[in-house]
Every structure is written in C-alpha cells, then in structure tokens.
C-alpha positions as CSV (number, residue, x, y, z in Angstrom):
1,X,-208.1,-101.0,15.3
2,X,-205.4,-100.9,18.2
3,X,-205.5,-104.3,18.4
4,X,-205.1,-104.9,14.7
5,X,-201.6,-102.3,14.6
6,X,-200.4,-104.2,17.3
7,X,-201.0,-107.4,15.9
8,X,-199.9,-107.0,12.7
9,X,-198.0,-103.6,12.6
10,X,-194.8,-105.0,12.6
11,X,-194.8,-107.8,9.8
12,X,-196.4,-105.6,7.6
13,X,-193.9,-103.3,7.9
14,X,-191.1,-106.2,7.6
15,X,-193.1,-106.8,4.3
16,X,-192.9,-103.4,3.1
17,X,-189.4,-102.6,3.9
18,X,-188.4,-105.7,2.0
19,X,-190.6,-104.4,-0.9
20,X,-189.3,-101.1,-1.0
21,X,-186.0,-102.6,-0.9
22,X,-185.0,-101.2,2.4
23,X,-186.1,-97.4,2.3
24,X,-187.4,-97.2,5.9
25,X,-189.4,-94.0,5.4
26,X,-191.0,-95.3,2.5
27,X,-192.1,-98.6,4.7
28,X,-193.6,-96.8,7.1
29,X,-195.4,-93.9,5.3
30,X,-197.1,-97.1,3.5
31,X,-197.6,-98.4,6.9
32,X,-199.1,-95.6,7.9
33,X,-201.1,-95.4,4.7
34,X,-202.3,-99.2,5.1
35,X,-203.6,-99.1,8.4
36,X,-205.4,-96.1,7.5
37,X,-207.3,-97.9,4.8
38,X,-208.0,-100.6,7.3
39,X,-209.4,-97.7,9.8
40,X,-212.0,-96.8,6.5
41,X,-212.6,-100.0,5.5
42,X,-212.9,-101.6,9.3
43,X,-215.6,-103.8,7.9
44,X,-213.9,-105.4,4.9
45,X,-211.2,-106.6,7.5
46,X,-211.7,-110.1,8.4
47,X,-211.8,-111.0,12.2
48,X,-209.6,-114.1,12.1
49,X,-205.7,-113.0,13.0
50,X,-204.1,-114.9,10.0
51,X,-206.8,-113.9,7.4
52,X,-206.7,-110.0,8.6
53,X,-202.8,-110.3,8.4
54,X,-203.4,-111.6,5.0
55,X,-205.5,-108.3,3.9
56,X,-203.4,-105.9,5.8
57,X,-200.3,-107.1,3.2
58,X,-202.3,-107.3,0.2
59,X,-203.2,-103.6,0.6
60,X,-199.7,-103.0,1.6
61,X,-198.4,-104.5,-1.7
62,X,-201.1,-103.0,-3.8
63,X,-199.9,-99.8,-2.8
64,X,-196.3,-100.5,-3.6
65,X,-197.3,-101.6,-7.3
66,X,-199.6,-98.6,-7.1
67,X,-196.1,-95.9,-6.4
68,X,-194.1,-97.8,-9.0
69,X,-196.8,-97.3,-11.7
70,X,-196.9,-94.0,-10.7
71,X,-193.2,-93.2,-10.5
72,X,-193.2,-95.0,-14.2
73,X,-196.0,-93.1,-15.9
74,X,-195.1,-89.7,-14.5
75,X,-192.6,-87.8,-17.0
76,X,-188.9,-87.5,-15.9
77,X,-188.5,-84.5,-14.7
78,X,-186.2,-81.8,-15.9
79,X,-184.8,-78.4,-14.8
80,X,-185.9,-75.6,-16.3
81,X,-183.8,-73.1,-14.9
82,X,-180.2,-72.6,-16.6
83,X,-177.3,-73.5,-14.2
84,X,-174.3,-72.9,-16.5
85,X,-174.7,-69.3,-15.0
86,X,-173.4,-70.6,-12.2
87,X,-169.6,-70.1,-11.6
88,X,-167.5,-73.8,-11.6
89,X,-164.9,-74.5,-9.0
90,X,-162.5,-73.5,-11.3
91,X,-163.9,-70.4,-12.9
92,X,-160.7,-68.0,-13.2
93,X,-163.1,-65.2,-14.3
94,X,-165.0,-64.8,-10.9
95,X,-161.6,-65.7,-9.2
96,X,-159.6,-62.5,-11.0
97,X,-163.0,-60.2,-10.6
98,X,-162.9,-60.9,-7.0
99,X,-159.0,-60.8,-6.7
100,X,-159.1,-57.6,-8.2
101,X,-162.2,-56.3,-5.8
102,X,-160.2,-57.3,-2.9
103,X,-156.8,-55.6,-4.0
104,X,-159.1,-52.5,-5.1
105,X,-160.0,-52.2,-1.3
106,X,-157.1,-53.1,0.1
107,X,-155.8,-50.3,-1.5
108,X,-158.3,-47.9,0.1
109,X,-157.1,-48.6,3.3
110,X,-154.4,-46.6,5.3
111,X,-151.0,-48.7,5.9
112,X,-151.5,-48.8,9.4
113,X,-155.3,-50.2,9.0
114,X,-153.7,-52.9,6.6
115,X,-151.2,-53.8,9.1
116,X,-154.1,-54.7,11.3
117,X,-156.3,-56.7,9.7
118,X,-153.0,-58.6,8.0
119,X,-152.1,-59.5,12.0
120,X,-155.4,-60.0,13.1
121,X,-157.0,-62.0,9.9
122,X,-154.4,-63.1,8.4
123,X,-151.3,-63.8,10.7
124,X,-154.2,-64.9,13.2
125,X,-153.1,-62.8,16.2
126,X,-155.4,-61.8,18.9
127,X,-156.5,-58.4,20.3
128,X,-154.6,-58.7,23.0
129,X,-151.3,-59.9,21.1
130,X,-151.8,-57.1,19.0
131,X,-152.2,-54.8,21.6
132,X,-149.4,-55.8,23.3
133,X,-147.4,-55.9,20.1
134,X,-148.4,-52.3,19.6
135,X,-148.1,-51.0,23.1
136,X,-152.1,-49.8,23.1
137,X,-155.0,-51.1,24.7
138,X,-156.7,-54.0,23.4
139,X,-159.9,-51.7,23.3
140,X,-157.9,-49.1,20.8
141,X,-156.9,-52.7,18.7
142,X,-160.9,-53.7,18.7
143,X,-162.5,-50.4,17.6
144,X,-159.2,-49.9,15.0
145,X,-160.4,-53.2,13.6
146,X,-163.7,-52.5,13.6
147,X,-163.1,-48.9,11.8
148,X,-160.8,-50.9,9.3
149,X,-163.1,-53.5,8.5
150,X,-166.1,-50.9,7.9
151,X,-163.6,-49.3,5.3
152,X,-162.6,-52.4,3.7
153,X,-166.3,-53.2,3.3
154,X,-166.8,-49.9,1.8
155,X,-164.0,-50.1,-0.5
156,X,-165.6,-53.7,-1.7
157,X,-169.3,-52.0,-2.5
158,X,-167.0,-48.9,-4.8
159,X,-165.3,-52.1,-6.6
C-alpha cells in the first residue's frame, strides 16, 4: 500500500484537483478517500503500475460524480432562523437608543469624573499626561479612572 501512495499519490491527486476545478481540500480529502478504498479492496488492485494507476483514478472520478449527485439531489438549504431582527448598518433606531444610553450615563457622572475619561478616552491622553496635567500622581489618575469607569458602567445597566 506505501508503495502504491507513492507511486501514484500524486497524479491522482493532479486528476482530482483538475476535476474539482482547483479546490485543494476537496482533492485531497478524495485522495485520501481513494486510497483508502484501495487499502479495503487491496485485492481488486491490479499489480501492473499503469493498470493500478488506471483503477486508482477511476475510483477517484467515481467519487467526484458520486459528491456532485449528491450535492444535486440534496435540497437547497435554507435558514430558518429570522435575521431581519438583526440591526442594519444603518439602523437609526439602535443608534438613538444607544446615543441616548450613553448621554443617560454620562450624565450620572460627576464633572470632574467626565473630564477624565473625555482626556483619557477620548482626547487619548495618557495617565501620566493626565497626571501631570492635573498635578496628582499617575496612581490617583488610574484608580479615578477606574472609579469613573465602574460608574459609567453602572449608569449604562440603569439606562
């Protein structure tokens, strides 16, 4: 059997990728499928190189026309589960309700941990440039964020 895969391993999968019109995975799961029939059927396979080559792609190509009339007699399949749920890119509804969420919030919050998260989220500033900018220690700036953040995440879950 080792001495068949490495005889003929390789133009039988040429034959099959050309069949399945290039899909390599496909080629060599039905590679892999047509050597295993040769394994069971060690018998049937004839000892003369050109002959066994021969029956190595027939069973290759049976199994080709085998997946196609299987592809074509299965249904098509179609989903069952409703997708227009799902919010489009464009979907003002789920952009005001979250809009609205995140103002809600923001609200909640005390100026000064607004301030914060507006230089460190949204201005992009580090700890440490806030700190500096502030005149505390960058370990104040971390645990204010933190705190702030913790409130903000409350003030989403009451919205």
């Amino acid at each position: 059997m080792t001495g068949l895969h490495a005889d003929h391993a390789r133009a039988v999968l040429r034959l099959l990728l050309v069949l399945t019109r290039g899909q390599r995975q496909t080629a060599e799961d039905l590679l892999q499928e047509t050597m295993l029939r040769a394994w069971r059927h060690l018998d049937s396979v004839p000892a003369e190189p050109e002959a066994a080559r021969r029956w190595l792609c027939t069973v290759a190509r049976r199994l080709v026309i085998d997946g196609v009339r299987l592809r074509r007699g299965r249904p098509t399949e179609v989903h069952l589960v409703d997708l227009t749920w799902i919010p489009a890119a464009d979907d003002t509804t789920g952009t005001a309700l979250a809009s609205y969420a995140i103002r809600y919030a923001l609200r909640r919050l005390t100026p000064a941990q607004r301030s914060l998260l507006s230089e460190v989220y949204l201005v992009g500033r580090s700890p440490a440039e806030v700190a500096g900018r502030l005149g505390v220690p960058i370990g104040t700036v971390k645990s204010r964020t933190h705190h702030a953040l913790r409130a903000l995440h409350t003030g989403l879950k009451a919205a």
